[in-house]
GUKOLLUM-97910 format. One record per residue (C-alpha): x, y, z. Coordinates in steps of 0.25 Angstrom, whole numbers, plus 5000, padded with zeros to 4 digits. Layout:
<roba <X; Y; Z>>,
...
***
This chain:
<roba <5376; 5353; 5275>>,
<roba <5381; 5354; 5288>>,
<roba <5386; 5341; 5297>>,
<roba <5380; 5342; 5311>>,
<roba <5395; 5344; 5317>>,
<roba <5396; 5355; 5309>>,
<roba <5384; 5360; 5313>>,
<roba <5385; 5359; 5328>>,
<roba <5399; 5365; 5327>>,
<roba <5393; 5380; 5319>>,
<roba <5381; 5377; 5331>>,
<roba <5393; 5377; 5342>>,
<roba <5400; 5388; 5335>>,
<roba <5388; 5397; 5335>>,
<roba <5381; 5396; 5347>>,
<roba <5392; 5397; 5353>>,
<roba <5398; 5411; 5345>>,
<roba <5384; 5416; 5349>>,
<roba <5385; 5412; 5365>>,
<roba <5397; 5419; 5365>>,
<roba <5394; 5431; 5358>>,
<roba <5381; 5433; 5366>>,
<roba <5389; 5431; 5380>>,
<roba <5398; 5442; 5375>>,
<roba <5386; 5452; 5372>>,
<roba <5381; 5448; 5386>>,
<roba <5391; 5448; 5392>>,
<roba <5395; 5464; 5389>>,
<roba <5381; 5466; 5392>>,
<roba <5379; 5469; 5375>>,
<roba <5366; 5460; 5375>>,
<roba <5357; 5455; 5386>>,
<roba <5352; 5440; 5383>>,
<roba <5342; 5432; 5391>>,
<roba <5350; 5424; 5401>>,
<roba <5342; 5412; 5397>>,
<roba <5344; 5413; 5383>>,
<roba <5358; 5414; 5383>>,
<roba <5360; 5403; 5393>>,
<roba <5352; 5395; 5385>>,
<roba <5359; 5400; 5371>>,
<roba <5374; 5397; 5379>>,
<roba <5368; 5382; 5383>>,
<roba <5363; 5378; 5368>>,
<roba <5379; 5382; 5366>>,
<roba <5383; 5373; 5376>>,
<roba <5373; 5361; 5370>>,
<roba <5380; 5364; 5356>>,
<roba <5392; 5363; 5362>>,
<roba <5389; 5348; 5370>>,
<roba <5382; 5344; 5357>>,
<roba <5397; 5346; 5349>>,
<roba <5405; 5339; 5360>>,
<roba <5394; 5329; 5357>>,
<roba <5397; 5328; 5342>>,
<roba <5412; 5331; 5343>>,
<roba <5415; 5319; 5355>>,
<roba <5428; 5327; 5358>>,
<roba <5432; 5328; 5373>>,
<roba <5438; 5340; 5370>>,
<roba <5426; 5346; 5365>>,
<roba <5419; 5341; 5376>>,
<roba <5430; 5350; 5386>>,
<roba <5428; 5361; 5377>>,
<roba <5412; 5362; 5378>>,
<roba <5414; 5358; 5393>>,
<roba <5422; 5372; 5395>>,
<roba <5409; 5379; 5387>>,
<roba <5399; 5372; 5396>>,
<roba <5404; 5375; 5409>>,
<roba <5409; 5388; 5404>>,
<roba <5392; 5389; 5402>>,
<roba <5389; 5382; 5415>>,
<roba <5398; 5389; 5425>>,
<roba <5391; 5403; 5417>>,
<roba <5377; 5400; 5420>>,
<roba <5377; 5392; 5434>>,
<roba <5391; 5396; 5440>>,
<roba <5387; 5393; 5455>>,
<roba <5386; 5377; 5451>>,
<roba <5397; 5379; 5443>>,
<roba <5403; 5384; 5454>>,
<roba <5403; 5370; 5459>>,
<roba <5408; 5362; 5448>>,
<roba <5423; 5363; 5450>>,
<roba <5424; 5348; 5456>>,
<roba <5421; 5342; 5442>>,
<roba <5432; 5348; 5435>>,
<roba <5442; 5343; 5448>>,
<roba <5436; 5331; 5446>>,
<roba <5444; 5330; 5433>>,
<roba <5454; 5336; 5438>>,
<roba <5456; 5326; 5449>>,
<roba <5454; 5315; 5437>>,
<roba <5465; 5321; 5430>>,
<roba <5474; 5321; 5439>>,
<roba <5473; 5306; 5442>>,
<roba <5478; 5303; 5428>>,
<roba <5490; 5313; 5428>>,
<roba <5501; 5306; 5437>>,
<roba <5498; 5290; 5432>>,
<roba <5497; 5297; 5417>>,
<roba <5510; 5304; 5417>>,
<roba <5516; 5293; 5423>>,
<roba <5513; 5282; 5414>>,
<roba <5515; 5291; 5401>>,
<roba <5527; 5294; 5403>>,
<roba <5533; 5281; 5409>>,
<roba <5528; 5274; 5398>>,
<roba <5534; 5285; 5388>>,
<roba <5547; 5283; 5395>>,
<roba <5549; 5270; 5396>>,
<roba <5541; 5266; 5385>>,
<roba <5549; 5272; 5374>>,
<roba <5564; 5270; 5381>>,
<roba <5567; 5282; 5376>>,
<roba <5572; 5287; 5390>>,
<roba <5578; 5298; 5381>>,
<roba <5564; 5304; 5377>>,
<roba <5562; 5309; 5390>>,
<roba <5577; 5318; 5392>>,
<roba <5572; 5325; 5378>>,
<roba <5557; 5327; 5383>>,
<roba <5563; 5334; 5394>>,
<roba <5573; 5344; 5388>>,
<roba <5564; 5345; 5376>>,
<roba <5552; 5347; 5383>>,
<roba <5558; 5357; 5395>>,
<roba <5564; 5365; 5384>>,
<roba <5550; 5366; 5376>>,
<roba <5543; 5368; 5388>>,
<roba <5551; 5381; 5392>>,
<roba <5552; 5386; 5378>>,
<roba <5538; 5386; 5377>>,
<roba <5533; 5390; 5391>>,
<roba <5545; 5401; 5390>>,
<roba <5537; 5408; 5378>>,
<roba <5524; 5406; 5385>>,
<roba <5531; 5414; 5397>>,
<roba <5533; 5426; 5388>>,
<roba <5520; 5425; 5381>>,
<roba <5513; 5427; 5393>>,
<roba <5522; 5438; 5398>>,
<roba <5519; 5446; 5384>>,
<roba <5505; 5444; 5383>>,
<roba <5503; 5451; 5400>>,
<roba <5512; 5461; 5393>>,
<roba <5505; 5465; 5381>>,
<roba <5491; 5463; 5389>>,
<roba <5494; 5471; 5402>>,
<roba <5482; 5462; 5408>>,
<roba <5488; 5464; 5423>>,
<roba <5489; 5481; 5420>>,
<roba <5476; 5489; 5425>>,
<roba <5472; 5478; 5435>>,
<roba <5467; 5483; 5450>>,
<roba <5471; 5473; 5461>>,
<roba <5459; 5469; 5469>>,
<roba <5459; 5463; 5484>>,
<roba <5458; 5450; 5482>>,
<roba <5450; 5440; 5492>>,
<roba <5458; 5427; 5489>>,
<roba <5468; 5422; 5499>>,
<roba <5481; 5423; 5491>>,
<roba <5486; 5414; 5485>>,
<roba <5502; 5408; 5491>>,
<roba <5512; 5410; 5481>>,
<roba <5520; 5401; 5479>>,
<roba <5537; 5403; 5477>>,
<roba <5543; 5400; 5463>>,
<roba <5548; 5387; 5461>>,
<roba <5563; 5387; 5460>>,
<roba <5571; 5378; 5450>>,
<roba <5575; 5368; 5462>>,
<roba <5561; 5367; 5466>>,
<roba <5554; 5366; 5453>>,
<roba <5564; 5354; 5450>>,
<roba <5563; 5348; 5463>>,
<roba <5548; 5348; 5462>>,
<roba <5549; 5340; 5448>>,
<roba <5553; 5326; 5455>>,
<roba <5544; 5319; 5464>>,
<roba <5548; 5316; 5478>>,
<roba <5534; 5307; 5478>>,
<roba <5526; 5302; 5465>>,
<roba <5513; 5299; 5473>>,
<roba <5516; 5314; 5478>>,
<roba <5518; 5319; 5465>>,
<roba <5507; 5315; 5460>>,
<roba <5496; 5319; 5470>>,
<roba <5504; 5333; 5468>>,
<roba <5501; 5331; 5455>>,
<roba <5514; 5336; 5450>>,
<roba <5517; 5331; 5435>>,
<roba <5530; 5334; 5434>>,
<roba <5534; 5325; 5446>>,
<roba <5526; 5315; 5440>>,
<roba <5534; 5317; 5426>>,
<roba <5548; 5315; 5432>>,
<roba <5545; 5303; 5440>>,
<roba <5538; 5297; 5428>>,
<roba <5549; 5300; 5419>>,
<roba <5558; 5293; 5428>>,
<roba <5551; 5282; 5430>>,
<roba <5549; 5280; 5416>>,
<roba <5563; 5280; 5414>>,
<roba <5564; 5269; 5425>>,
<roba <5554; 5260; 5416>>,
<roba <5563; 5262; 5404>>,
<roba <5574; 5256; 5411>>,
<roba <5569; 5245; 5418>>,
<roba <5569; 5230; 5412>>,
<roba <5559; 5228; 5401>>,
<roba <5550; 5219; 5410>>,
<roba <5547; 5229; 5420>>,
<roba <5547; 5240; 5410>>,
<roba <5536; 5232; 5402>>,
<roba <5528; 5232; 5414>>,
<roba <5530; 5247; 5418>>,
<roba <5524; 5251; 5404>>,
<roba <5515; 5242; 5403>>,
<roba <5509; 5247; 5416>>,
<roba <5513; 5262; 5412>>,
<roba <5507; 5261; 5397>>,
<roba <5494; 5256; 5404>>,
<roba <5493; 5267; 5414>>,
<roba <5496; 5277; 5402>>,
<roba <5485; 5270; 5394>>,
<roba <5476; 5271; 5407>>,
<roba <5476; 5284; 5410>>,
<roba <5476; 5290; 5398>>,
<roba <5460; 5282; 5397>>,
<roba <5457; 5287; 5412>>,
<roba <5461; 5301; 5406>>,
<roba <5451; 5297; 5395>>,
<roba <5441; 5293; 5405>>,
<roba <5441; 5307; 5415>>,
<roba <5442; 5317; 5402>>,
<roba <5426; 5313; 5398>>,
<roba <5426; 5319; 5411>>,
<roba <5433; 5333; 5406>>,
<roba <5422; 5338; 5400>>,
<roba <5415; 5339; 5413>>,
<roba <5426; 5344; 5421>>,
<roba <5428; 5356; 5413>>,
<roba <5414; 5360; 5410>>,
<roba <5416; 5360; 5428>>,
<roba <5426; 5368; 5429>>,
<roba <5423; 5378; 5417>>,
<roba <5409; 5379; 5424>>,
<roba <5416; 5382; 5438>>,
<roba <5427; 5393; 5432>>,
<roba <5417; 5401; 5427>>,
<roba <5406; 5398; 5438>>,
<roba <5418; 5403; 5447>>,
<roba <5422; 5412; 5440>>,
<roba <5411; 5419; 5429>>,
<roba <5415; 5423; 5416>>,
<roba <5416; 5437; 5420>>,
<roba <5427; 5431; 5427>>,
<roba <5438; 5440; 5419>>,
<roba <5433; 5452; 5423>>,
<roba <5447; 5462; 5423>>,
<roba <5457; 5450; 5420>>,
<roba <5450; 5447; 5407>>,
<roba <5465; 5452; 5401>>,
<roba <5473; 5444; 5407>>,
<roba <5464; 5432; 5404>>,
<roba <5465; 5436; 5389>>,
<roba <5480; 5440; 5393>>,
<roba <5482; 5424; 5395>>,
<roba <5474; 5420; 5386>>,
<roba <5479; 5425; 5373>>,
<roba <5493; 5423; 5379>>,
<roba <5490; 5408; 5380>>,
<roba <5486; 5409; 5368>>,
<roba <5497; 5416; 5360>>,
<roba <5507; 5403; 5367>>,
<roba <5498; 5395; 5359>>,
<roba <5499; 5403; 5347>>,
<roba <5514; 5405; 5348>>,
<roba <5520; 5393; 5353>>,
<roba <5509; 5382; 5353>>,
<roba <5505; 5384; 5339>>,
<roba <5518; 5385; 5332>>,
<roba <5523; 5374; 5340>>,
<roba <5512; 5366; 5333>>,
<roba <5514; 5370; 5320>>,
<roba <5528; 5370; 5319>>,
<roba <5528; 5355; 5323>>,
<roba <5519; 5354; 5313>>,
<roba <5506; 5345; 5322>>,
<roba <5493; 5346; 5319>>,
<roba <5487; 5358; 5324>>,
<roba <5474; 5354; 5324>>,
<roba <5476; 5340; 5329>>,
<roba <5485; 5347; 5340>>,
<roba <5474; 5358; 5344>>,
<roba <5465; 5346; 5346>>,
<roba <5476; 5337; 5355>>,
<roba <5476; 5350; 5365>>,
<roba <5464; 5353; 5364>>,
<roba <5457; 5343; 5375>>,
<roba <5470; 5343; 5385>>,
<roba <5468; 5359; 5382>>,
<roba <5452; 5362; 5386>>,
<roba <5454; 5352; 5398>>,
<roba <5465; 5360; 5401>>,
<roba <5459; 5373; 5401>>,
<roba <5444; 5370; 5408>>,
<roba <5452; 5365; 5419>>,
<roba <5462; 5374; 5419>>,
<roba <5473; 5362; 5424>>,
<roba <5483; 5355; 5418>>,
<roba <5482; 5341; 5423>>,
<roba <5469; 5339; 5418>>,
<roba <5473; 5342; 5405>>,
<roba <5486; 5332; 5403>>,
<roba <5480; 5319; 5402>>,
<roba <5474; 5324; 5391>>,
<roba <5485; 5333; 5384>>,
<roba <5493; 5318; 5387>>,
<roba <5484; 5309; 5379>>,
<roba <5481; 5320; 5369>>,
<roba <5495; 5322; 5366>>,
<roba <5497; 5307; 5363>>,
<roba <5487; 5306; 5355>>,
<roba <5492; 5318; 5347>>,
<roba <5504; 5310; 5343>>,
<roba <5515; 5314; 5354>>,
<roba <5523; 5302; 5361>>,
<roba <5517; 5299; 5374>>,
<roba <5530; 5299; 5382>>,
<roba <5532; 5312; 5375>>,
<roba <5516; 5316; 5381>>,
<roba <5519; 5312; 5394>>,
<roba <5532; 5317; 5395>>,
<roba <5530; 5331; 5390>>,
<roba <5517; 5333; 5395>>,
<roba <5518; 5331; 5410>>,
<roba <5530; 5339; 5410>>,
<roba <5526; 5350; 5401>>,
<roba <5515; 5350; 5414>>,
<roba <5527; 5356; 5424>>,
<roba <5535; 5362; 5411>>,
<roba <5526; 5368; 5401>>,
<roba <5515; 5377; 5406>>,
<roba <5513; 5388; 5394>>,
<roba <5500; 5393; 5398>>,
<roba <5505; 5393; 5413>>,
<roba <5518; 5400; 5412>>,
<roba <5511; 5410; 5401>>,
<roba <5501; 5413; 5411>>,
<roba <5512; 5415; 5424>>,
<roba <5520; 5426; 5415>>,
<roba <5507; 5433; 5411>>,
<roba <5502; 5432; 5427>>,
<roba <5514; 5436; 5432>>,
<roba <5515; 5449; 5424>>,
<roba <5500; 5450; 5426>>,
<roba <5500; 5452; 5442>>,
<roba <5513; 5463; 5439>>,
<roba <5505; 5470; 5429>>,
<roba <5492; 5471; 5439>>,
<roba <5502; 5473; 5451>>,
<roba <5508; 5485; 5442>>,
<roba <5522; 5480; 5443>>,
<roba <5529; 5482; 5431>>,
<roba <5537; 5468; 5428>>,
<roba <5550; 5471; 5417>>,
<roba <5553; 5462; 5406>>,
<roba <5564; 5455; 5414>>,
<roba <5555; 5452; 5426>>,
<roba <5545; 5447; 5417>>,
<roba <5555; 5436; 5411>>,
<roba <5560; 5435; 5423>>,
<roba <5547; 5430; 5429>>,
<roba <5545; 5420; 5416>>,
<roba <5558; 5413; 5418>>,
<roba <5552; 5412; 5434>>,
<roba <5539; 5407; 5428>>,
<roba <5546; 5396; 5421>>,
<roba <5548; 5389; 5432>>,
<roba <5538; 5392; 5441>>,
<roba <5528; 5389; 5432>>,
<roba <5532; 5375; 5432>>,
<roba <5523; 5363; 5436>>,
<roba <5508; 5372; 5437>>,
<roba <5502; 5366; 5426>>,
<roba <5496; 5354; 5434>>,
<roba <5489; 5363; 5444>>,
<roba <5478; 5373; 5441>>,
<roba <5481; 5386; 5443>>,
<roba <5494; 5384; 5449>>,
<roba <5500; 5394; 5439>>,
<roba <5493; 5404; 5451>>,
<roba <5503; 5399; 5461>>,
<roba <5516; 5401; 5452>>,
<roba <5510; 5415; 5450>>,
<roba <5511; 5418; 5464>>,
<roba <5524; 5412; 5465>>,
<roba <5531; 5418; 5454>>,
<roba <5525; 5432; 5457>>,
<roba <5530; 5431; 5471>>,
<roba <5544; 5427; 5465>>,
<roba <5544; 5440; 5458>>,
<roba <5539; 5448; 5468>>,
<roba <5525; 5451; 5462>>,
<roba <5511; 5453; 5468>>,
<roba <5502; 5441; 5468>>,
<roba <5490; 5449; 5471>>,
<roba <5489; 5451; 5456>>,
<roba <5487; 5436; 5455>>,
<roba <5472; 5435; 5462>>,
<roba <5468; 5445; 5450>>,
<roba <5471; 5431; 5441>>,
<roba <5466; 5422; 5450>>,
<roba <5450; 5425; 5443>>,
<roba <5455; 5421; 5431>>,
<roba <5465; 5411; 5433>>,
<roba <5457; 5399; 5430>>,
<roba <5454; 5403; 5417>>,
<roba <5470; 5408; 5415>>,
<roba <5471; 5395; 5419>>,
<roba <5464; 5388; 5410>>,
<roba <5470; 5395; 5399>>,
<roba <5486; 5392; 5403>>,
<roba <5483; 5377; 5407>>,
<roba <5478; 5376; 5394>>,
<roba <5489; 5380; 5388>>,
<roba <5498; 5373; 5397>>,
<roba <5492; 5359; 5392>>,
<roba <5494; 5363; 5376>>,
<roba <5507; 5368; 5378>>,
<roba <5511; 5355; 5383>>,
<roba <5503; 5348; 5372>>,
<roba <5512; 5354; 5363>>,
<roba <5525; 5352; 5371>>,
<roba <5523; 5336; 5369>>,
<roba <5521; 5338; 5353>>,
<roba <5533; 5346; 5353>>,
<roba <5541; 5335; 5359>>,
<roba <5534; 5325; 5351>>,
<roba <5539; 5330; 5339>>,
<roba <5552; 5335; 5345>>,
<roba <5554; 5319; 5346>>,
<roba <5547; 5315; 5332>>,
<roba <5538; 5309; 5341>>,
<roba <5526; 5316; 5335>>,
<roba <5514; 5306; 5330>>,
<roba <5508; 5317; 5319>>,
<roba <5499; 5306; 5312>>,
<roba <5493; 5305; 5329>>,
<roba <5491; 5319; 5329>>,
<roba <5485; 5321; 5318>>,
<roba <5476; 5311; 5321>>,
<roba <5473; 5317; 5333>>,
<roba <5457; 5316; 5339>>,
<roba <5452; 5319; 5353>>,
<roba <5438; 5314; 5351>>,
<roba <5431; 5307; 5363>>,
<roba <5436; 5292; 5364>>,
<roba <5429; 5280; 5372>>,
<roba <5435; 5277; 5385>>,
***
């Protein structure tokens, strides 16, 4: 006989198939339901589904079923969906409380804590060289999947009611590097720029390890404390995830409609299975050729992942992918080192995405772009995709700017701009597993790895 788990997990599984296969048929007009009984039929899925995050007392479950819900709620009653947004900038705005003090404290404590001063040169040239190996291959995924799809081909340009959007120039080398060093701490971090708060953090961690042991004493007792601290306030404002991502799943399609595809349906499938590939190609064997557990490692990604794509921003997702990763079995002063930088250094999903765009908006202005201007434009993207992950749907601004550059149209762009959030979601998404996986690369680059911590690895709901 069957446990009750087992049960509601065939009920979930069920209902659901059914829900979806129905919404199909009524969508393509193929059947004609009552609208009552298949409101109600889609709700029961929805109580299922609550009743499991019930039994299963994982956050990430909860996330997961918040996505379902608000997907539901922004379907039935989009106008009060409509004006649900200020919850999920609610989280938001939490989350960004905890990302400057956070960062700080993990990697002060990691530097100084450990005396190993040379850790942190071999982080760096270690990490920058996997970081562009990788978002390199991501580059030229996304530039072969646009080619072999042809998404941008067949499009009519429309007049577009929008005010246009500025474009902004393409970084150069001088000003990228001179934009990594803050001329103001407090000012970096009301800009909310990582990387600035990474370098004066390494430095300053380095100033710990070489100061008398009295005062260093004092410095990471204080710094371990705040670490410690904010890692329990992230705690604390993820109950409230669940919450902010049923908001701003509701909103999106309240905004938006799930007819919200319409003619760009290909590109969106374009991405998609793009994004997809990477995490075939690289991701996957990555993990398996460092032999962690897969299962284990799918379950670490999985929470920093969903928050990551219902809120389609990568600061809202870091704490978590932070504390997840530790947990996992990876150094924390390899954590806080890696995944900070991999923040301004390692954007997969963003820079896969730029290469596809760009190609995009030539293919639907019907310019024909050769082999060499295509590369060309992904060693430009390289750079100018640096340091975008921290805000949402800034990946639109480098667009502009790197069209511009190459003396494209940027009209094309407004055609993306119905379905950049959920292209959005999708690249952020891979963006934070990407750099999951950078930090167990340098873990077991080091022979730092913890494999007995990650095999014991659990995200199940714990008391504050």
């Amino acid at each position: 006989m069957k446990k009750p788990g087992q049960l509601l997990n065939i009920a979930c599984f069920a209902i659901s198939s059914i829900s979806l296969f129905l919404f199909v048929l009524t969508s393509d007009q193929i059947i004609d339901l009552n609208p009552v009984f298949f409101t109600s039929f889609r709700l029961l899925n929805v109580l299922i589904f609550i009743l499991l995050a019930f039994k299963r007392r994982s956050l990430t479950v909860w996330i997961l079923i918040s996505i379902i819900a608000g997907a539901e709620f922004g379907y039935d009653v989009p106008e009060i969906a409509k004006n649900m947004q200020f919850l999920s900038d609610i989280f938001l705005r939490l989350i960004k409380t905890i990302i400057a003090p956070l960062i700080f404290a993990t990697l002060v404590n990691g530097i100084a804590g450990h005396n190993d001063l040379k850790l942190i040169g071999r982080l760096g040239w270690k990490s920058i060289l996997y970081f562009e190996i990788v978002s390199t291959i991501a580059l030229f995924i996304g530039l072969l999947a646009i080619n072999i799809s042809k998404a941008g081909e067949g499009l009519v340009l429309t007049a577009v009611d929008s005010a246009p959007v500025e474009a902004m120039k393409a970084h150069s080398w001088s000003g990228f590097l001179l934009n990594m060093f803050p001329e103001n701490i407090a000012k970096s971090i009301f800009d909310g720029n990582i990387l600035q708060v990474v370098v004066f953090s390494i430095i300053f961690g380095i100033a710990v390890a070489k100061i008398g042991d009295n005062y260093k004493r004092t410095m990471l007792r204080f710094t371990g404390g705040l670490a410690e601290t904010m890692f329990k306030f992230t705690n604390i404002i993820m109950y409230f995830a669940p919450v902010a991502v049923f908001a701003a799943i509701a909103f999106t399609i309240g905004h938006l409609g799930l007819d919200v595809l319409g003619s760009l349906l290909k590109l969106l499938a374009t991405l998609y299975v793009a994004l997809i590939a990477f995490l075939l190609v690289v991701i996957l064997p990555l993990v398996l050729l460092l032999k962690i557990p897969l299962k284990k490692f799918i379950l670490a990604v999985s929470e920093p992942a969903s928050i990551a794509f219902a809120t389609a921003n990568s600061e809202s997702a870091l704490p978590s992918a932070l504390e997840s990763m530790e947990r996992f079995g990876v150094p924390r002063e390899i954590v806080a080192f890696v995944i900070p930088t991999g923040y301004s250094f390692n954007l997969d999903g963003t820079t896969l995405y730029l290469s596809l765009a760009c190609v995009f908006v030539a293919q639907v202005a019907g310019i024909h772009l050769s082999l060499a201007q295509q590369l060309a434009m992904c060693f430009v993207l390289m750079l100018t995709s640096k340091g975008v992950a921290g805000v949402s749907r800034a990946s639109l601004v480098v667009l502009l700017g790197t069209l511009s550059s190459f003396g494209l149209p940027t009209t094309p762009v407004f055609l993306i701009l119905g379905i950049d959030v959920l292209m959005d979601m999708a690249r952020t998404t891979i963006n934070v597993i990407g750099n999951c996986t950078a930090t167990v690369v340098m873990a077991k680059w080091e022979n730092s790895f913890d494999l007995k911590k990650a095999e014991n690895f659990s995200n199940k709901i714990v008391s504050i």
